[in-house]
N, C-alpha and C positions, 0 to 999 in steps of 0.2 A: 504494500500500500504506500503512495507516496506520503510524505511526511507532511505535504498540505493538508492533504485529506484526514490525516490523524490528527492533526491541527486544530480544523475544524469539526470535526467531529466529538471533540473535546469539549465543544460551546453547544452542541446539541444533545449531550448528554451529562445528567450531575453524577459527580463523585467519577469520570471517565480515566478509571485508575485499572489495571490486571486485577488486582484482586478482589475491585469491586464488582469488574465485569463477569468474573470465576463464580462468586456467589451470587450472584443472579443467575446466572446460568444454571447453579445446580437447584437454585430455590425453585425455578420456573419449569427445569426438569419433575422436580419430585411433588409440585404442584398443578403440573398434567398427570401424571402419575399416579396419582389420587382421584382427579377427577375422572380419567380415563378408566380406573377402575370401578367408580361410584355412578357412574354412566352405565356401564355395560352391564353391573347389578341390577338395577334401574329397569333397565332394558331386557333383562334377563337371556344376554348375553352374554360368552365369553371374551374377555379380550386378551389377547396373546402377549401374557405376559412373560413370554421368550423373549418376545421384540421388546420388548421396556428392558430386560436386562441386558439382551445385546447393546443399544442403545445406551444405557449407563456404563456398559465394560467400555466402549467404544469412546465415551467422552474422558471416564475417569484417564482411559491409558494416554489418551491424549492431553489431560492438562497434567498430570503425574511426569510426563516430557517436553515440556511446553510454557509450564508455571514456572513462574522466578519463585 
């Protein structure tokens, strides 16, 4: 990403910190992940929760190499 762009992107978002953006990221993960489960109860559906952990192994190993 150029460094203008992270620049501004600084002024379109608060707190436009890694570690602010890491926890959000996992807040809004495990905040679909509730509702996706309370939906599909709901619904009296299953939903595949394979895919929600592939999905979190997939994030965790990425900011576990990634995070300052």
């Amino acid at each position: 990403m150029e460094e203008s762009i992270r620049e501004e992107m600084k002024t379109a978002f608060a707190n436009y910190d890694q570690a602010s953006v890491w926890t959000a990221l996992f807040r809004t993960k495990g905040l679909f992940k509730r509702l996706a489960l309370d939906v599909a109860a709901t619904l009296g559906a299953v939903f595949p929760e394979s895919d929600i952990e592939a999905v979190e192994s997939l994030v965790q190993s990425y900011y576990e190499t990634h995070a300052i």
